[in-house]
C-alpha positions in Angstrom: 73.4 -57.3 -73.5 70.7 -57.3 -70.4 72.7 -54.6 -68.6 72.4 -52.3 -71.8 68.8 -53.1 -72.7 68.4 -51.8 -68.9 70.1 -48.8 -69.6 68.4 -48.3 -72.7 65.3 -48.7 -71.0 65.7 -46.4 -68.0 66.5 -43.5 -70.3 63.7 -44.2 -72.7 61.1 -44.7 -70.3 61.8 -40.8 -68.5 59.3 -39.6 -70.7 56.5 -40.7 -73.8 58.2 -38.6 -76.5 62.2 -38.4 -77.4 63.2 -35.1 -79.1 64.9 -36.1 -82.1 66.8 -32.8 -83.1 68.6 -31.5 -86.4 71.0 -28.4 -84.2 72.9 -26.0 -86.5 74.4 -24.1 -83.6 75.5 -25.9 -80.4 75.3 -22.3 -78.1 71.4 -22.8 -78.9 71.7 -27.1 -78.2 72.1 -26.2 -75.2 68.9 -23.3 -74.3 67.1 -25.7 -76.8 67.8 -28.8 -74.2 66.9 -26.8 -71.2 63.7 -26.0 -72.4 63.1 -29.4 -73.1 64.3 -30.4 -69.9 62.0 -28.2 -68.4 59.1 -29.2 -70.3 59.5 -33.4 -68.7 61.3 -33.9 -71.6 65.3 -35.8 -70.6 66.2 -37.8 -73.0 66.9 -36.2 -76.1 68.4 -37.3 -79.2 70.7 -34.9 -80.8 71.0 -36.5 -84.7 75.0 -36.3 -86.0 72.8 -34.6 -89.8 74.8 -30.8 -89.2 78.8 -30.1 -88.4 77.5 -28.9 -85.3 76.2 -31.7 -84.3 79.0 -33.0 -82.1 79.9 -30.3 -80.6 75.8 -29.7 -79.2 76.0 -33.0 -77.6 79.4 -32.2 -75.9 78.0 -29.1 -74.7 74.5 -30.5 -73.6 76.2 -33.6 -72.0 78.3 -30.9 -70.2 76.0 -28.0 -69.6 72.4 -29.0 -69.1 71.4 -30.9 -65.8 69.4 -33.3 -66.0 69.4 -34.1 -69.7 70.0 -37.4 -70.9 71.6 -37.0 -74.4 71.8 -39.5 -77.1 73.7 -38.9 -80.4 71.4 -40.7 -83.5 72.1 -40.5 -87.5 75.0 -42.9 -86.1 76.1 -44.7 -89.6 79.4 -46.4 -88.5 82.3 -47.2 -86.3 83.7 -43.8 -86.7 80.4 -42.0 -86.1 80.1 -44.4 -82.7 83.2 -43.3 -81.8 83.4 -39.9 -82.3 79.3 -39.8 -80.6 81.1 -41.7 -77.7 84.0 -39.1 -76.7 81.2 -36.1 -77.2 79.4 -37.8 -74.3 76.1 -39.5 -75.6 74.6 -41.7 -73.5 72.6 -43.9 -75.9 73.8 -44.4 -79.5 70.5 -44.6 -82.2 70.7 -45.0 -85.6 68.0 -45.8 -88.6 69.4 -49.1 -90.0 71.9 -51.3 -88.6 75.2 -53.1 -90.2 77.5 -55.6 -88.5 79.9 -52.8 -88.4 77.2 -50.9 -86.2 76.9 -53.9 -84.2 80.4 -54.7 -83.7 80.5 -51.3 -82.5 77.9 -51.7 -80.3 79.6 -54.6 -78.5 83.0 -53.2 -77.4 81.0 -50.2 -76.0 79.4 -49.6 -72.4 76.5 -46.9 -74.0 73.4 -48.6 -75.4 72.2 -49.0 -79.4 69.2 -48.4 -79.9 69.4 -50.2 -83.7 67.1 -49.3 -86.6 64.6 -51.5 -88.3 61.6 -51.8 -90.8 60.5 -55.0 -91.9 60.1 -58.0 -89.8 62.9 -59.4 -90.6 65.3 -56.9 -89.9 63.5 -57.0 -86.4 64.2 -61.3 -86.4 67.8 -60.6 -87.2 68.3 -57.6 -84.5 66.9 -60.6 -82.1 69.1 -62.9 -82.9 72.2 -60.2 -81.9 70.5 -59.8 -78.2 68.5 -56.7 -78.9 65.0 -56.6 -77.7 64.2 -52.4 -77.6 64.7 -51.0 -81.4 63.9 -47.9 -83.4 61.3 -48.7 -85.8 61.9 -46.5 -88.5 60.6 -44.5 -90.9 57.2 -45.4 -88.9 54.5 -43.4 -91.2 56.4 -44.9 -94.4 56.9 -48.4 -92.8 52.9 -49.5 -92.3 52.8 -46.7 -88.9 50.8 -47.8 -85.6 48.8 -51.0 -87.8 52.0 -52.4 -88.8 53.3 -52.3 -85.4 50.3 -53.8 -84.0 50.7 -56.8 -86.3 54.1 -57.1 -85.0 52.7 -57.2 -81.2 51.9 -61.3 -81.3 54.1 -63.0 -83.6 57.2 -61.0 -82.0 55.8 -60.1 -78.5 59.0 -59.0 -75.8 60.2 -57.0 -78.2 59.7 -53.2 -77.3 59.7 -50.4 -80.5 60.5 -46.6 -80.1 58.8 -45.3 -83.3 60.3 -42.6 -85.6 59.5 -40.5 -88.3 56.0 -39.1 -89.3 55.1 -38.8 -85.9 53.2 -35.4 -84.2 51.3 -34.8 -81.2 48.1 -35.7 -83.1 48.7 -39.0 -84.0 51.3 -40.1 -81.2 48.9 -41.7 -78.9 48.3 -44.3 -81.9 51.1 -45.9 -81.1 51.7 -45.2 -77.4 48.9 -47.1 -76.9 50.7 -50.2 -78.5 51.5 -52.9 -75.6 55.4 -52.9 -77.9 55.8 -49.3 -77.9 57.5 -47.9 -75.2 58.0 -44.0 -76.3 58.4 -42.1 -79.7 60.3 -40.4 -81.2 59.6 -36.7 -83.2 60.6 -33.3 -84.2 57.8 -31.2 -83.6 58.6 -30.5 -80.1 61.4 -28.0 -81.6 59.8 -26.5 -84.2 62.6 -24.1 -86.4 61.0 -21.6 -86.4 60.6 -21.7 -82.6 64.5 -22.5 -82.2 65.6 -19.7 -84.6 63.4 -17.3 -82.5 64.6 -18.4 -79.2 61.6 -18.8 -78.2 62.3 -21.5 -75.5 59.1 -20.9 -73.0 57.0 -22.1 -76.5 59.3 -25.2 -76.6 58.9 -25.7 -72.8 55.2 -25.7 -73.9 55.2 -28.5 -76.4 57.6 -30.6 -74.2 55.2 -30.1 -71.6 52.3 -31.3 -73.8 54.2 -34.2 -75.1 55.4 -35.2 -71.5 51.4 -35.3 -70.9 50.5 -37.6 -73.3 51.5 -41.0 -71.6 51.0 -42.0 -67.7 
């Protein structure tokens, strides 16, 4: 498990923000992920909610340098799988199962697992994992909760998601158990089904600023 918490790590500490993104076209994933890219913004979660979905990582993973694409939405073995031969290079997903984890443990690419409550987080620690998504963070108790969490389970690092925007990011990066966030609104849809991708390099750029 260390070597894929340190792969986990190196990808989620490029940058203070992970795009989490909903892609109905994969010819856009790819503009989409360049602009992001250009904005400081690498790692990028492409989430497996569209038929498309697939086939934008495969073409980001194969098409945009520098980007360091995840699949997330991953439910099961088959959706690890199938995320795995389109290229991801981190596997995220809102809850975990032990068929999740099973999954996770045959496989070279990093989970980066779901969890709400404290004891889902107990449970994740038992299984080796000390970076998880902490998920859905404004519905879950948001930066406070996460605070709380800081003492009584200190070494274990959160990448928050859900409910998060540019205005209220910095409440939880500046948690000592946050290491980035995740969020949407750095590819608005209106933006995306304008094309307009200097206005996405924009927000990346702003989100890349908010940390360090």
């Amino acid at each position: 498990m260390g070597e894929k918490t340190e792969k986990l790590l190196s990808i989620l500490k490029l940058q203070p923000v992970v795009p989490v993104l909903i892609v109905d076209d994969a010819k856009s994933a790819v503009l989409l992920a360049r602009a992001l890219v250009a904005g400081g913004l690498k790692a990028i979660e492409i989430t497996m909610r569209t038929p498309a979905a697939l086939d934008a990582v495969r073409a980001v993973a194969a098409e945009v340098e520098g980007a360091e694409v995840g699949a997330g939405t991953i439910l099961n073995a088959a959706h690890w799988e199938a995320a795995l031969q389109a290229g991801s290079k981190f596997i995220v997903s809102p809850g975990t199962t032990q068929e999740l984890l099973d999954a996770a443990a045959d496989s070279p690419v990093p989970l980066l697992p779901g969890a709400a409550t404290a004891s889902e987080v107990m449970a994740l620690r038992e299984e080796g994992y000390q970076v998880l998504k902490f998920f859905p963070a404004a519905q879950a108790g948001g930066a406070a909760y996460l605070k709380a969490l800081s003492s009584p389970l200190s070494g274990t690092l959160f990448c928050p998601t859900g409910g998060i925007s540019l205005k209220n990011a910095n409440d939880y990066l500046s948690l000592p158990n946050v290491i980035c966030v995740g969020g949407s609104w750095v590819a608005p849809k209106e933006l995306v089904a304008a094309g307009d991708w200097a206005g996405i390099t924009k927000l990346a750029s702003e989100a890349f600023a908010l940390k360090g």
